[in-house]
N, C-alpha and C positions, 0 to 999 in steps of 0.2 A: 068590621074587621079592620084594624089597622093595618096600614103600608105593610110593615114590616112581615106581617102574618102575611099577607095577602102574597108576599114576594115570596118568603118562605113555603103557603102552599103552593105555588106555582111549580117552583126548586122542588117538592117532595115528588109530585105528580107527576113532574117532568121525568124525575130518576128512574120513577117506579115502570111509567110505559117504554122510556130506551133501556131498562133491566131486563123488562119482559119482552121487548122487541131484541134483543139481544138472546134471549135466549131459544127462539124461534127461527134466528138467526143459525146459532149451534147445529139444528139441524137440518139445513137446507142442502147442504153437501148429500147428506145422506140420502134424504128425500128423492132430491132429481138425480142422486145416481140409480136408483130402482130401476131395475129391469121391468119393462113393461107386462112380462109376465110373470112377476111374482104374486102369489095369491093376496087375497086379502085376508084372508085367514093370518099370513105369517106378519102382520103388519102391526107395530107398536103403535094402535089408536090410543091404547089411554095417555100414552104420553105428547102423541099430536094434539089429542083432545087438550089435554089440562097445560099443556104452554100456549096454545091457541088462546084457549079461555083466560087465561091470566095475560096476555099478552092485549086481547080485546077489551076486559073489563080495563087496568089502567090507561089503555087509550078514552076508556068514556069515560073515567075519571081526570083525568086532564082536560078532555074535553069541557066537562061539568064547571071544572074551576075556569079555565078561561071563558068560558060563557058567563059565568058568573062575574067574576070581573067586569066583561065589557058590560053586561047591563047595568052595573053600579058606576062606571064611569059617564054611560051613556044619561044614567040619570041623574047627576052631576052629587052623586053624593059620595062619601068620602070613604075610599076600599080601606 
């Protein structure tokens, strides 16, 4: 992978996990204003569920490129 790539996917990964940690973000007002006894029946899990999970998978995708990175730097060969 050239420099450039390697900066570039850095820059992709980077956007993708503060898009999804942003959007997890959106709903944290709401969340902790819940009255403690609302049901869980009346609770929008799928939408916790699926910006939780997008929110998680691009943090391990970030994760993966910058892991990936230091071991090609670590082994002195060229990102």
């Amino acid at each position: 992978m050239s420099e450039s790539n390697a900066v570039l996917a850095l820059q992709n990964a980077w956007n993708g996990a503060t898009h999804a940690s942003a959007e997890v973000e959106k709903l944290a007002a709401s969340v902790a204003g819940l009255p403690s006894e609302t049901p869980v029946d009346s609770l929008d899990l799928e939408t916790y569920r699926r910006v939780t999970l997008a929110q998680s998978l691009a943090v391990m995708a970030l994760y993966g490129v910058v892991e990936e990175l230091q071991r090609k730097r670590e082994a002195g060969k060229q990102v």
